[in-house]
N, C-alpha and C positions, 0 to 999 in steps of 0.2 A: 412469375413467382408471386403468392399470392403476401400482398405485406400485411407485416406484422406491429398492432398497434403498441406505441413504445408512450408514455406521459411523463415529461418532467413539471415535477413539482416543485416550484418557485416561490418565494416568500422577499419581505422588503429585509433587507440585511442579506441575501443568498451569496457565496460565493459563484462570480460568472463562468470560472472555469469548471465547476461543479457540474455547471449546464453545458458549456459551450466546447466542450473535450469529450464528453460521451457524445452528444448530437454530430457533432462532425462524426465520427465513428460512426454510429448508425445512420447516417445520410448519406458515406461513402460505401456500405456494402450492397451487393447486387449491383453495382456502377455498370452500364450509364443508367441502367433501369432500377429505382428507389427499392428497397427490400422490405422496408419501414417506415411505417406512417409515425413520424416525429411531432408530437404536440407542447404546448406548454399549457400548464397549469398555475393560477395562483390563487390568493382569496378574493380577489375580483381581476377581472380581466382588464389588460392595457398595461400603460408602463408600472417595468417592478425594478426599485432601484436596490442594485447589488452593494455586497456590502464596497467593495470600493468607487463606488457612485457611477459606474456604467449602468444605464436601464436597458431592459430587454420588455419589449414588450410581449405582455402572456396573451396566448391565442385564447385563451379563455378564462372564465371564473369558477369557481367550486359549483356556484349558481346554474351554470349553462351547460357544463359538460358531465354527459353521465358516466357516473363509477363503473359502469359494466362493460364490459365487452373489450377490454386493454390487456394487452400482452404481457408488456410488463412496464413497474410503474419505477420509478426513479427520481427518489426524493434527493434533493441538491441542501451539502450542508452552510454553513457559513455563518456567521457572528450572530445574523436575525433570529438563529434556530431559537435561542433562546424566550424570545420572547414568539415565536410562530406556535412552540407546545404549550401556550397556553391560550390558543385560540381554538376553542371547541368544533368549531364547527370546519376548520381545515383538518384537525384530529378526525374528524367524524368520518371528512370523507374519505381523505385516505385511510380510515380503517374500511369503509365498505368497497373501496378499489382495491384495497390489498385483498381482501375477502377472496375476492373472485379471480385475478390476475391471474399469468398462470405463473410469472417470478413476480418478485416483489426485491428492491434490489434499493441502496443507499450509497450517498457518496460521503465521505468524512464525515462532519458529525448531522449529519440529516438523518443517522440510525436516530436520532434522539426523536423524530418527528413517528419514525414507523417505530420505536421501542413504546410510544408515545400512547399507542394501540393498544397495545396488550398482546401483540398478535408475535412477540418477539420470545416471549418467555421462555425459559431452559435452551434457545440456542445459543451457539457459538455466533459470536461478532467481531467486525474489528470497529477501526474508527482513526482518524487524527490523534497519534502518539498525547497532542499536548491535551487531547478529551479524555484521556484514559480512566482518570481517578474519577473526574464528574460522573462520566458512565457507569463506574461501578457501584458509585456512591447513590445516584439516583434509581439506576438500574438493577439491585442487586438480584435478580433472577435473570441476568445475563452471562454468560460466560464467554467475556470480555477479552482477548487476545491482538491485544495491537504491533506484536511483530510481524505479521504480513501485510502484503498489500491489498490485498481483499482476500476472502472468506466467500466459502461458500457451506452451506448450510442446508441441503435439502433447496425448497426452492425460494430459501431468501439467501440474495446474495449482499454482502457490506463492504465498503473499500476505507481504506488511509486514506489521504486529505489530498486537495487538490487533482495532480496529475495522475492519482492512481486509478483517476473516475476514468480515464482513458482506456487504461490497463484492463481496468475493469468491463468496459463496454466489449473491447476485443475480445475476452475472454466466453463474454457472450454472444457477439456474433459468430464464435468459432462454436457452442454448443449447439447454437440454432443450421449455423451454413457450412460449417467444416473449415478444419485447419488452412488451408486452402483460399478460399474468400478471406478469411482472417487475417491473413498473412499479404494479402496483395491490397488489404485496408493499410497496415501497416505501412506499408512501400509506400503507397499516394501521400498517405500524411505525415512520411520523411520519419516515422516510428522505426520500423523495419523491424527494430528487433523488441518482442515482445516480452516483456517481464513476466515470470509466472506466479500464481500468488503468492507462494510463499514466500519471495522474496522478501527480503527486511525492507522494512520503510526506511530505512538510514544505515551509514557505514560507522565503522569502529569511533572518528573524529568527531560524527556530529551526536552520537546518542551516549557517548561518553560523557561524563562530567571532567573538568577540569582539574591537572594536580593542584591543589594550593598551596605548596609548599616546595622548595628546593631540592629537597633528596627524593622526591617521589617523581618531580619532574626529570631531574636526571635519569632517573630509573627510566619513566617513559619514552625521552627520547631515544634512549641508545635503545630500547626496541623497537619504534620507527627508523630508527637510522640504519639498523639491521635487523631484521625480522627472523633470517635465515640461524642468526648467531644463538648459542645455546640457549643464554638468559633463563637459567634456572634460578631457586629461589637463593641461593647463595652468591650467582654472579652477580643479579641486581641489588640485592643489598651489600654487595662490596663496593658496587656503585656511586650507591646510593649513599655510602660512610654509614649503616645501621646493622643491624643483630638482624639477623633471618626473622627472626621472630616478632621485632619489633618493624622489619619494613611487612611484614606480609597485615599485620593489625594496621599501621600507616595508610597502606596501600589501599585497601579493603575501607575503610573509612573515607577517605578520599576520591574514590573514583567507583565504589558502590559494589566492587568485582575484586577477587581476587591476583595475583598477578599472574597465576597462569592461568587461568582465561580471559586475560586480558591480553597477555600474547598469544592465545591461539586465534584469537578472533584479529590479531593486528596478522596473525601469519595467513589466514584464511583469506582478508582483505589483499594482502600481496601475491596471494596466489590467483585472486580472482581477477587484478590486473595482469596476470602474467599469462593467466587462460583466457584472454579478449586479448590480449596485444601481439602473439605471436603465434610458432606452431611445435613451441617446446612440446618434447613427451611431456604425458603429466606425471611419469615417473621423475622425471628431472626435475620439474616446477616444485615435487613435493620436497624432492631433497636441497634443492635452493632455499625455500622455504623454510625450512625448520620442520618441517612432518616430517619427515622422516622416508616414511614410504607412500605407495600410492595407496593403497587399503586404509593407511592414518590419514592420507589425505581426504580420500571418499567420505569417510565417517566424520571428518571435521565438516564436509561439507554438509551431510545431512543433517549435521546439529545446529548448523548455523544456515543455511541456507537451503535447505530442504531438497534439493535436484544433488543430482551426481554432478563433476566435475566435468565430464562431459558435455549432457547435457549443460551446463552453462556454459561451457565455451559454445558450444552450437546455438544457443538461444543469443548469447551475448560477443559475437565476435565482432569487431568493427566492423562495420559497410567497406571499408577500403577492401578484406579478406573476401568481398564478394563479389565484386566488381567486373 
């Protein structure tokens, strides 16, 4: 199989897993025989200290290695990026590598380095949830989308942060070698189950904000403590001791959302543990649930989670279920 050249581009500050999660990925396809010629880049060659002080040493420098002829290129984000877009001449060269590439492709906020180009403009990106604003705010000819895990965009591709650069490489081994090879990369490095972009970078707990106050937390609990239970907007404010009216302005201030899409997204969340941990119908999961039916259940999924319910249980069933 004839390989295909892959460059990551490194900088002092880089996140290591940015680098060191896509590279295993493409150094594990085609196994035993390499599919991809894995390089490192940085603005001089030798040791580049990441931003948690692990060094990797870069096979080369901007100086030594030419822009042309790379398959695709793979800018790593991390704390440095900040000060790496304002170095001209590493801007320079990845803009005449991205030029010619045949993807050009980013890990969290290392879009900042290829938006950095110019070569970004009027597409769609993602990026690290906590870069969102910076990106828009420096970027605004970006149309910036940070609830998946990576994007794809014609042939620039962008991920979330850290572990998505993973997600992300599979995603690519799988348009260059087939679902197939992609899936037996997974297996070797204990992945298995592959996430698809659209998934969310985060679940209901962690991209929530917190109630501040006693009647809203109450509110919240008793819909994690039952998701399934009706929790309309009358039960949680009898809860909650407030006026329908005054918990749903409470609410909405508080936690950014209103309270029923805040329990469809907590019932979504319990549905998607219930479609990896078992082999309920999904008619029953939905009516466990609080959906209702399977049709509500479907449609909640594609609002929040982009695949069918199926498909996520098939993408995301425990390894135990395959054993």
């Amino acid at each position: 199989m004839q390989q295909r050249r892959v460059v990551f581009v490194i900088f002092e500050g880089f996140q290591s897993l940015d680098l060191s999660g896509p590279f295993e990925v493409f150094q594990q396809a085609g196994w035993p025989d390499p599919g991809y010629d894995c390089r490192t880049v940085a603005p001089v060659a030798g040791p580049v200290r990441s931003a948690s002080g692990l060094r990797v040493h870069a096979d080369h420098g901007i100086g030594d290695l030419d822009p042309t002829g790379i398959d695709t290129l793979v800018v790593a984000g991390g704390t440095g990026v900040d000060d790496a877009v304002r170095d001209p001449a590493l801007v320079a060269w990845i803009a005449e590598a991205a030029t010619t590439a045949r993807r050009i492709t980013s890990v969290c906020s290392g879009v900042f380095l290829l938006a950095a180009t110019g070569l970004l403009t009027g597409r769609r990106v993602t990026t690290h949830w906590s870069r969102d604003a910076q990106l828009r705010r420096e970027h605004p000819g970006l149309t910036v989308d940070t609830r998946p895990i990576f994007v794809r965009d014609g042939r620039v591709w962008t991920s979330a942060g850290v572990t998505a650069g993973m997600d992300l490489a599979l995603a690519l081994v799988e348009d260059d070698l087939g679902r197939q090879a992609a899936h037996a990369v997974a297996q070797r490095l204990v992945l298995f189950l592959r996430r698809p972009g659209s998934q969310a970078q985060f679940s209901v707990p962690l991209w929530s904000a917190q109630p501040a106050t006693d009647p809203i937390r109450t509110a919240v609990s008793a819909v994690h403590a039952d998701p399934g239970a009706p929790h309309t907007l009358a039960d949680l404010a009898g809860r909650a001791g407030l006026s329908p009216r005054h918990l749903q302005r409470r609410f909405t201030a508080e936690l950014g959302m209103g309270p029923a899409e805040y329990v469809e997204r907590v019932r979504v969340e319990a549905a998607q543990r219930a479609l990896t941990g078992g082999d309920e119908p999904v008619t029953t999961i939905a009516r466990r649930c609080g959906l209702g039916s399977s049709e509500s259940l479907r449609r909640a999924f594609h609002r929040h989670c982009g695949v069918t319910p199926t498909d996520y249980r098939n993408r995301f069933r425990t390894t135990d279920d395959h054993a």
